[in-house]
Backbone as numpy.savetxt, mean C-alpha at the origin, in Angstrom:
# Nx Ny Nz CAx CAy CAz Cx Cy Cz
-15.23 4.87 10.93 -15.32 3.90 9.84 -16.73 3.33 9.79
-17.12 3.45 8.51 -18.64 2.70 8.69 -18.95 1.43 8.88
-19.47 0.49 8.57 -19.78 -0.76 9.07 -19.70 -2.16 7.48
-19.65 -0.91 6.73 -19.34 -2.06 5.22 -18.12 -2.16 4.72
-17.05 -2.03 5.66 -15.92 -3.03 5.25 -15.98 -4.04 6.53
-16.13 -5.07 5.65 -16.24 -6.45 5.93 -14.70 -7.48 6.29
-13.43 -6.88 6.01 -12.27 -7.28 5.86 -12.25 -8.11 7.04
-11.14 -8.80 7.17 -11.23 -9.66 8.70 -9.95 -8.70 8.88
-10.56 -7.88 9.77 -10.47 -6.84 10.87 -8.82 -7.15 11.57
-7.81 -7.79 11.66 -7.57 -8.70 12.47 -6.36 -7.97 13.07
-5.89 -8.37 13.94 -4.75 -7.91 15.23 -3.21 -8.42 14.79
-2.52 -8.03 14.97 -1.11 -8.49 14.25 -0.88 -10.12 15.24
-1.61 -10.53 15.89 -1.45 -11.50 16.38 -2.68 -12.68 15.47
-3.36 -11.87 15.20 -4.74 -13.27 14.36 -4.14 -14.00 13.14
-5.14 -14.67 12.56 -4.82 -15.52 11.62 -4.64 -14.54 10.80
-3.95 -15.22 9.68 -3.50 -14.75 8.22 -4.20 -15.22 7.20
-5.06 -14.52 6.41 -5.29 -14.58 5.08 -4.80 -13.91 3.69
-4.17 -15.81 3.40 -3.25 -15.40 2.38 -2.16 -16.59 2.11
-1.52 -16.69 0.81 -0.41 -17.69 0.77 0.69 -17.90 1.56
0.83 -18.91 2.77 1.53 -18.85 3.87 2.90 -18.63 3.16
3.19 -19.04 1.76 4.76 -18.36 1.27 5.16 -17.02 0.80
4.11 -16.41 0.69 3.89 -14.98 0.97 4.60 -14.35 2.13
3.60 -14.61 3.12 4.19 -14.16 4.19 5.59 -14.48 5.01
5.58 -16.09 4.59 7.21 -16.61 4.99 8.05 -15.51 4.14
7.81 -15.54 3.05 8.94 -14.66 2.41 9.38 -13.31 3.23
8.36 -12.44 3.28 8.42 -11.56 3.89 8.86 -10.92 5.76
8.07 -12.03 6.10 8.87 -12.45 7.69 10.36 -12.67 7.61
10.47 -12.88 6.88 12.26 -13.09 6.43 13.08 -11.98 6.34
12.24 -11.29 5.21 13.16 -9.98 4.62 12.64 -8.96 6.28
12.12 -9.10 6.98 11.69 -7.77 8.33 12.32 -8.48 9.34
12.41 -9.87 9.19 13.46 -10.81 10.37 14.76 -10.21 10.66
15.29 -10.39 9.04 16.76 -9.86 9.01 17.29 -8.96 9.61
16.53 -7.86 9.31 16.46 -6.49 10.16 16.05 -5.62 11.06
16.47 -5.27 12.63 15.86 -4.79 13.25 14.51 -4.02 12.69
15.43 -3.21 11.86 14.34 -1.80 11.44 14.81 -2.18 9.51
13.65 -2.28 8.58 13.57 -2.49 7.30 13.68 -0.97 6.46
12.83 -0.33 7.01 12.56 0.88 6.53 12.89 2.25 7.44
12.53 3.23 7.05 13.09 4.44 7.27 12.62 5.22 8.95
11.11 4.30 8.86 10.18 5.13 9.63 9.62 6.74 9.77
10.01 7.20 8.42 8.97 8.19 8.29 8.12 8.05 6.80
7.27 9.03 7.12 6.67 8.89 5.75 6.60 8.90 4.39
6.17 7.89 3.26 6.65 8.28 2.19 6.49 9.86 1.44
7.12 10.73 1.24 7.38 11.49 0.72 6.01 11.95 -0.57
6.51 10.82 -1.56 4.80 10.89 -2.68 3.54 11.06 -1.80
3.63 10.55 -0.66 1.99 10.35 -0.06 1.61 11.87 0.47
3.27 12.18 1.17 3.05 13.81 2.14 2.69 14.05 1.02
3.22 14.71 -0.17 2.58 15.85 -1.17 1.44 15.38 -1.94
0.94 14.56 -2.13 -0.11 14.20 -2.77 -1.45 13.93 -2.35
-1.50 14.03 -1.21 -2.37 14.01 -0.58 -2.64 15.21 0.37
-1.42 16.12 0.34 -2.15 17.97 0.69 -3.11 18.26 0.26
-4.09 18.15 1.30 -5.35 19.59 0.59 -6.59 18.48 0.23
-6.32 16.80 0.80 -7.36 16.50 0.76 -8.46 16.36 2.44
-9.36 16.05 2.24 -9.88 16.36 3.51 -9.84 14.61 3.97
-9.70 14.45 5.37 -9.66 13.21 5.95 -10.67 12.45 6.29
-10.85 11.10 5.77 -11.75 10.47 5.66 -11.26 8.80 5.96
-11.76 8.00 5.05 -11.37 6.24 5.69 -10.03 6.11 4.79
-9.33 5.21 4.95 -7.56 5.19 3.86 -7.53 3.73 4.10
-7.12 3.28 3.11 -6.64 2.04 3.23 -5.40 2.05 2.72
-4.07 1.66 3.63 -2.76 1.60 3.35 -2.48 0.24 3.01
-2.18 -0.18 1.47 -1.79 -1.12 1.33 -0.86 -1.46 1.45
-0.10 -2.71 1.92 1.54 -2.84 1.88 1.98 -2.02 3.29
1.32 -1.80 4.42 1.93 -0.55 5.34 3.36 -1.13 6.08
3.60 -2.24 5.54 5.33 -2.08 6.44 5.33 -1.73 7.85
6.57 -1.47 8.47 6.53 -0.82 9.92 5.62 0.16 10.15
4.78 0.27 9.57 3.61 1.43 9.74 4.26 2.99 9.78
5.15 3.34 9.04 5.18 4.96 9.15 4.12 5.40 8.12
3.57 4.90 7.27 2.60 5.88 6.33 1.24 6.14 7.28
1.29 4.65 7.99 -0.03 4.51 8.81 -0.47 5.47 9.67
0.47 5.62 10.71 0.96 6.16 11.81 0.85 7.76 11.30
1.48 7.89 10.27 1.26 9.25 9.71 -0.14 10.26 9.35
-1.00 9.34 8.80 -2.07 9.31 8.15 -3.47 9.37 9.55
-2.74 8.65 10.43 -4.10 8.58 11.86 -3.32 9.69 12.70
-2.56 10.43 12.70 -2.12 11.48 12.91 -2.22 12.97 12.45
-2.69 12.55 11.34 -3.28 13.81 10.66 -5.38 13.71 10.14
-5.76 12.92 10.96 -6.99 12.37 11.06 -7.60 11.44 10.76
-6.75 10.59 9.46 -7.43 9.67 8.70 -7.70 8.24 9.82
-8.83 7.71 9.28 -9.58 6.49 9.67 -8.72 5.71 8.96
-7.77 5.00 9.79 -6.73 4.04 8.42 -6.60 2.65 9.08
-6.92 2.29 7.77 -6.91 0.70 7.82 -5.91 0.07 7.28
-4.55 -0.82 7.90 -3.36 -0.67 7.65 -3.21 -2.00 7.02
-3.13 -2.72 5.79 -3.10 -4.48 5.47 -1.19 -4.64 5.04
-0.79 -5.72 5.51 0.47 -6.68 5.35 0.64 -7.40 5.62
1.28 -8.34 4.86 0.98 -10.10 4.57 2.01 -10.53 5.69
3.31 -9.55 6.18 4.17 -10.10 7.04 4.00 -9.86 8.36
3.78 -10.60 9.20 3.37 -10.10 10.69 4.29 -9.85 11.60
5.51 -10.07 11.47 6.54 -9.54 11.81 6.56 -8.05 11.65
6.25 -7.42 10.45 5.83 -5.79 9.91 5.10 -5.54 11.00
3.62 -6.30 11.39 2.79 -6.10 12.11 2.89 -5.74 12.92
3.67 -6.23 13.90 4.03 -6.38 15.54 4.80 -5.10 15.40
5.52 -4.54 14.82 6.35 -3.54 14.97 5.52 -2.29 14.70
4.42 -2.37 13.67 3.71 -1.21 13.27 2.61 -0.80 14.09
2.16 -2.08 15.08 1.20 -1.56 16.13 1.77 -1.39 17.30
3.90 -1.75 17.06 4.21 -1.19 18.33 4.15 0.64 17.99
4.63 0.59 17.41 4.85 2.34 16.61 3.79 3.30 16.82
2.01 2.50 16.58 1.14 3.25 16.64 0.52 3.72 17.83
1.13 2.15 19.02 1.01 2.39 20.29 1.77 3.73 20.77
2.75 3.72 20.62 3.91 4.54 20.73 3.61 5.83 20.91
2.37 6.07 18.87 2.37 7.12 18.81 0.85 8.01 19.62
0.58 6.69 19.98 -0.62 7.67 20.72 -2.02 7.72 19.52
-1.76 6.68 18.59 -2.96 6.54 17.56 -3.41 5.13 17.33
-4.76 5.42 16.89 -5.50 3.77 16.72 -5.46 3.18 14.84
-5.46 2.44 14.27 -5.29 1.97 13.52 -5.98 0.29 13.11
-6.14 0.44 11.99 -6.66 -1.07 12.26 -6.13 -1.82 11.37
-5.62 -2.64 11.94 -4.86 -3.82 11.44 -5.13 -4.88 10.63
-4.82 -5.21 8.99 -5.47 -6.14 8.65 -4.28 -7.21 8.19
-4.14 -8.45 8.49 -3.25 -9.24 8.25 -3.48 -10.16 7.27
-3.16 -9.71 5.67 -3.61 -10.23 4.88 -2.89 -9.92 3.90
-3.01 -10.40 2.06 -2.79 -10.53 1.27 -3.91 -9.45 0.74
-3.76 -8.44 -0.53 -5.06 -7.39 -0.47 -6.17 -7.95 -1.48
-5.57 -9.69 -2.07 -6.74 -9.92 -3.28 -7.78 -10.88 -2.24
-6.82 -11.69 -0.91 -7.87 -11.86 0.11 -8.36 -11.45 1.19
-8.52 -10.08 1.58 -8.83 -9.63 2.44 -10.57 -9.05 2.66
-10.78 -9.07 0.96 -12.10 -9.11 1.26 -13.01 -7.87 1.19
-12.38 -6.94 1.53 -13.01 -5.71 1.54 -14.27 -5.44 0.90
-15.07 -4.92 1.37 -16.71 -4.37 0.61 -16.12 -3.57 -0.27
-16.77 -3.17 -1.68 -16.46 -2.72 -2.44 -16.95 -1.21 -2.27
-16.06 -0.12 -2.51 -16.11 1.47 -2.80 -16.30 1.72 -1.03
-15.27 1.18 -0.39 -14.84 1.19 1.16 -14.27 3.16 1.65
-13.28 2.46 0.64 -12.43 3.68 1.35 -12.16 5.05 0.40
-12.03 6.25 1.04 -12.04 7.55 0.08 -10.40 7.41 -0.24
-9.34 6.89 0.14 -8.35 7.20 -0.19 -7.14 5.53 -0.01
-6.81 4.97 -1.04 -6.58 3.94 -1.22 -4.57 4.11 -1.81
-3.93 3.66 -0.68 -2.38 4.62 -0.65 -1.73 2.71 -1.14
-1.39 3.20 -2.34 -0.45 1.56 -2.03 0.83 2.08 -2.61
2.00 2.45 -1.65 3.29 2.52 -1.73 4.41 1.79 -1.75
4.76 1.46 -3.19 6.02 0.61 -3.72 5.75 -0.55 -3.10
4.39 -1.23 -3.64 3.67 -1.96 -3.24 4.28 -4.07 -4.25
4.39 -5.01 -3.08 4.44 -6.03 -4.25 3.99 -6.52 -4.15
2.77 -6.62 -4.97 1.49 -7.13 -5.60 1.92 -7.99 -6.50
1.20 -9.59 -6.06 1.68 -10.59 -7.57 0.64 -10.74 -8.33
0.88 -10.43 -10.06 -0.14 -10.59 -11.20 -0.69 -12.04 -11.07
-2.03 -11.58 -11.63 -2.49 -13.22 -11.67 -3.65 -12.54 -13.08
-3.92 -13.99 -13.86 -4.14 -14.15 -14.89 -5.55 -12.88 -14.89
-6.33 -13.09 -13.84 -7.21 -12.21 -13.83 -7.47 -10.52 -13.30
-6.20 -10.41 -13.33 -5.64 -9.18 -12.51 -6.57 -8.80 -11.30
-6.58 -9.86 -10.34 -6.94 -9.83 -9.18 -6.74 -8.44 -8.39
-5.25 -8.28 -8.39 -4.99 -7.12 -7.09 -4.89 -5.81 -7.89
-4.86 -5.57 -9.41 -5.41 -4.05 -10.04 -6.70 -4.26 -9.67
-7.69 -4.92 -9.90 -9.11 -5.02 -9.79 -9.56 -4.80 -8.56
-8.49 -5.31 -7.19 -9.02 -4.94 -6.08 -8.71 -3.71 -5.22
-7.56 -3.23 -5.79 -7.12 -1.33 -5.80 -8.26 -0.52 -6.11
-8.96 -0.85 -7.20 -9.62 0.06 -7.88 -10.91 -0.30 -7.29
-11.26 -1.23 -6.78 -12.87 -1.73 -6.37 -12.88 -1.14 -5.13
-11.77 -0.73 -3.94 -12.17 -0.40 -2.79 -12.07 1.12 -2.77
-11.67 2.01 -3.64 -12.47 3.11 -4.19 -13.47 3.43 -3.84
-14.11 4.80 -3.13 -15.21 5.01 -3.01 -15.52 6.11 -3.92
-16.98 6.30 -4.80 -17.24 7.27 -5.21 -16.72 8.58 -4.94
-15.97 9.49 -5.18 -15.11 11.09 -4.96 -14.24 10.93 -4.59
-13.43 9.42 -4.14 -12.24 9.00 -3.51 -11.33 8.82 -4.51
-9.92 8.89 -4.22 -8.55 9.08 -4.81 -7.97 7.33 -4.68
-7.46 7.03 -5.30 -6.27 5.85 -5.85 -5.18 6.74 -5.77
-3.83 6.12 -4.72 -2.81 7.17 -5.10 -1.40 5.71 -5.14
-0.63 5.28 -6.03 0.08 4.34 -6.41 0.94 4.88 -6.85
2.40 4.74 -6.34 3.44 5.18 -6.04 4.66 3.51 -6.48
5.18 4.07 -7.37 6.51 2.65 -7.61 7.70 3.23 -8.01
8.85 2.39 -7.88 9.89 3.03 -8.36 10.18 2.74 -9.68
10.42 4.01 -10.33 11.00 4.11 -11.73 11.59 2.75 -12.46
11.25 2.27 -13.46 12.33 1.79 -14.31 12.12 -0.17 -13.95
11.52 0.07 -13.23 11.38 -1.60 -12.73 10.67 -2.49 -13.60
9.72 -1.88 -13.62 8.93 -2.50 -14.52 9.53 -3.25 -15.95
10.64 -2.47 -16.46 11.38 -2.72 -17.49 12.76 -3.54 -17.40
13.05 -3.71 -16.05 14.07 -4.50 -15.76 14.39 -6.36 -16.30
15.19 -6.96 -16.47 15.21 -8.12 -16.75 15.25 -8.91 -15.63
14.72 -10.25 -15.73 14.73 -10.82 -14.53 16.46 -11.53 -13.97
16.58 -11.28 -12.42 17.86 -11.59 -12.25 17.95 -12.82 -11.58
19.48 -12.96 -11.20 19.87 -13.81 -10.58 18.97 -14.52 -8.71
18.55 -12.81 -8.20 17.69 -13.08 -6.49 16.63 -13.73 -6.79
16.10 -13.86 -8.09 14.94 -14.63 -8.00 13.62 -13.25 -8.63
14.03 -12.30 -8.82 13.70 -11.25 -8.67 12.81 -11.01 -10.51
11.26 -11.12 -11.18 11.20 -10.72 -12.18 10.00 -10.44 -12.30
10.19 -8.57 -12.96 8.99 -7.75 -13.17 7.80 -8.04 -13.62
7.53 -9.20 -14.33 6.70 -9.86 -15.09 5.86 -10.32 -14.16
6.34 -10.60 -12.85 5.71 -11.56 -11.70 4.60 -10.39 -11.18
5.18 -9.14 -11.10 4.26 -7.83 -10.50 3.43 -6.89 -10.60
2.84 -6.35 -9.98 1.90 -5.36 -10.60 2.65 -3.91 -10.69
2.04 -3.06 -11.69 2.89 -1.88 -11.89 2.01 -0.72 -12.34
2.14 0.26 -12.24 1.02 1.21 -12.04 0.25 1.26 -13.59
1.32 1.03 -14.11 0.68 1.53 -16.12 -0.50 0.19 -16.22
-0.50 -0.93 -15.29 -1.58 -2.12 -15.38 -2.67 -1.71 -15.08
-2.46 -0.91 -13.39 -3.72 -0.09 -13.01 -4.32 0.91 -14.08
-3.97 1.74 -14.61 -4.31 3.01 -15.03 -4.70 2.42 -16.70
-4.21 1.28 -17.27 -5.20 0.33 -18.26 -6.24 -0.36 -18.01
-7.00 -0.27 -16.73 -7.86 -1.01 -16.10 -9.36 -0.30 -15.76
-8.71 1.18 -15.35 -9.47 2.51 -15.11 -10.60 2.60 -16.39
-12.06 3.01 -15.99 -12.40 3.33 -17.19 -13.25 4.72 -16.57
-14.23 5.04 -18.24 -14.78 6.80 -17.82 -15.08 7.01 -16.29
-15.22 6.02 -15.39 -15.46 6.45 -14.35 -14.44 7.27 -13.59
-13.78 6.89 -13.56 -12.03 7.63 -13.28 -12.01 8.99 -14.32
-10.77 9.64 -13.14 -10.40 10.59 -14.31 -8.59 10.68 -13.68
-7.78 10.43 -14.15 -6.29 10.76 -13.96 -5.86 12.04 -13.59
-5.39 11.94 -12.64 -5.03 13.42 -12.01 -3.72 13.07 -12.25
-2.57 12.81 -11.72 -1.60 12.35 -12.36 -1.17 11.25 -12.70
-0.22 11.40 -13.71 0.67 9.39 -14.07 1.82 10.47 -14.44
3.04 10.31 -14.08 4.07 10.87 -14.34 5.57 10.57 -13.30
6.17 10.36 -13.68 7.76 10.16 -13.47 8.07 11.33 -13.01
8.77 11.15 -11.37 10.18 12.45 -10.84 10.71 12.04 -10.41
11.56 12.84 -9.54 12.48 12.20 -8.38 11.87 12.20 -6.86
12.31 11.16 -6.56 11.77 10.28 -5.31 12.59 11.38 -3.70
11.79 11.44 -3.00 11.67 12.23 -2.23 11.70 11.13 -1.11
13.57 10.68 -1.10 14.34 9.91 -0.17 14.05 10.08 1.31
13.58 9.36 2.64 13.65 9.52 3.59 15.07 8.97 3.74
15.83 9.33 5.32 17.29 9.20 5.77 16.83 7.94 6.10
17.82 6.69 5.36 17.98 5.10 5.88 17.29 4.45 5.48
17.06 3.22 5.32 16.15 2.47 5.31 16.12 1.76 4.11
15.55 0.35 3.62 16.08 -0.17 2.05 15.31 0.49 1.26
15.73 0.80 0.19 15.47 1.23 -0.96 15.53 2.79 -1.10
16.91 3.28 -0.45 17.15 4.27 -0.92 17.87 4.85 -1.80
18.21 3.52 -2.30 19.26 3.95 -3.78 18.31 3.88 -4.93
16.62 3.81 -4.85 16.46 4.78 -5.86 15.74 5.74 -6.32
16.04 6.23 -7.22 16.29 8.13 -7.50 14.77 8.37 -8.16
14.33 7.87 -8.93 12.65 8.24 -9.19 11.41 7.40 -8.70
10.76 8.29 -9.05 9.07 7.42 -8.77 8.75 7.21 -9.75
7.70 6.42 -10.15 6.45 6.62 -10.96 4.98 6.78 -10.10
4.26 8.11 -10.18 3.34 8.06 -9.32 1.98 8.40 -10.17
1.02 7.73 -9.59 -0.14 7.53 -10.15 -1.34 7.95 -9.41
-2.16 8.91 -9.05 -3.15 9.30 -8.75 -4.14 9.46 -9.61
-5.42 8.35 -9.30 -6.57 8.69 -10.12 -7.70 9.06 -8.94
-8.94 9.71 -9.82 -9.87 10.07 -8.78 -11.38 9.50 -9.52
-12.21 8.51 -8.65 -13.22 8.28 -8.90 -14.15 9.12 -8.87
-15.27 9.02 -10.02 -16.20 9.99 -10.28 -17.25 9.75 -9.67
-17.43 8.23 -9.64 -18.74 7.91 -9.29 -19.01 6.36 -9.06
């Protein structure tokens, strides 16, 4: 990793940067449950990222770290950010585990800071990102982009269009890939934006549902 990402670097034990109800929220939903997620890798990331060559990654949103873990296993320099440190503790137990290094950033991704055009490969999987008037966290997806580097944004189908419910739960609050890919300009070029079916790991929440929407763009310059 070179020396111009500036992020605060930090250990699943350091401070947090970021809205402490952020992270309460989330310490909650990884509290509940021994294990949240599946622990293997997302599926969109294995195929979409065949055939690129390994370089710096920034995993946004990395959860129990299986994308992480995956990704410094197959060479990548990965820099792993989540606002819940509870996620944390479990994802650098995992990486310990696996016999790989990783670097940990404990943060929110509109404050974490990052030098701009950081990383060649920028993975944010079924990611929840909250809109803000200035579209902070599309703006900061796309800024840590490095020149010949890939954006690869992965959500589930149909959400975006949902009404807001009873959990507290409304799309309006989030970011969603069609925000990113209105944000993109000639510098980008879209490799894909397109709807399939979601390529289920065994267990874990959110396996009841059946498509993606996945978004890969590639910076030109």
């Amino acid at each position: 990793m070179t020396d111009d990402i500036t992020a605060a670097e930090a250990s699943p034990s350091d401070g947090y940067l970021g809205d402490p109800a952020v992270r309460a929220e989330w310490d909650n939903r990884y509290a509940d449950r021994r294990q949240l997620w599946s622990g293997q890798p997302n599926g969109a990331l294995v195929a979409e990222i065949a055939g690129l060559t390994p370089g710096r990654v920034l995993d946004v949103g990395c959860g129990e770290g299986a994308d992480a873990v995956w990704l410094a296993r197959g060479g990548w320099d990965v820099t792993a950010l989540e606002v819940s440190g509870v996620a944390l503790e479990r994802a650098a137990g995992h990486a310990r585990d696996a016999g790989v290094d990783v670097r940990w950033v404990h943060a929110t991704l509109t404050e974490a800071g990052f030098a701009p055009a950081s990383f060649d490969l920028v993975s944010a999987q079924y990611p929840a990102l909250l809109r803000t008037p200035e579209a902070s966290a599309e703006r900061a997806l796309i800024a840590a982009v490095a020149p010949g580097g890939v954006l690869l944004l992965v959500h589930h189908a149909g959400m975006e269009t949902r009404e807001a419910d009873d959990s507290g739960f409304d799309p309006a609050d989030y970011v969603w890939p069609s925000m990113v890919t209105a944000l993109l300009t000639e510098d980008w070029v879209v490799e894909v934006d397109e709807r399939r079916p979601r390529v289920v790991p065994d267990g874990g929440a959110g396996a009841h549902h059946t498509d993606d929407v996945v978004l890969r763009a590639r910076r030109l310059r």
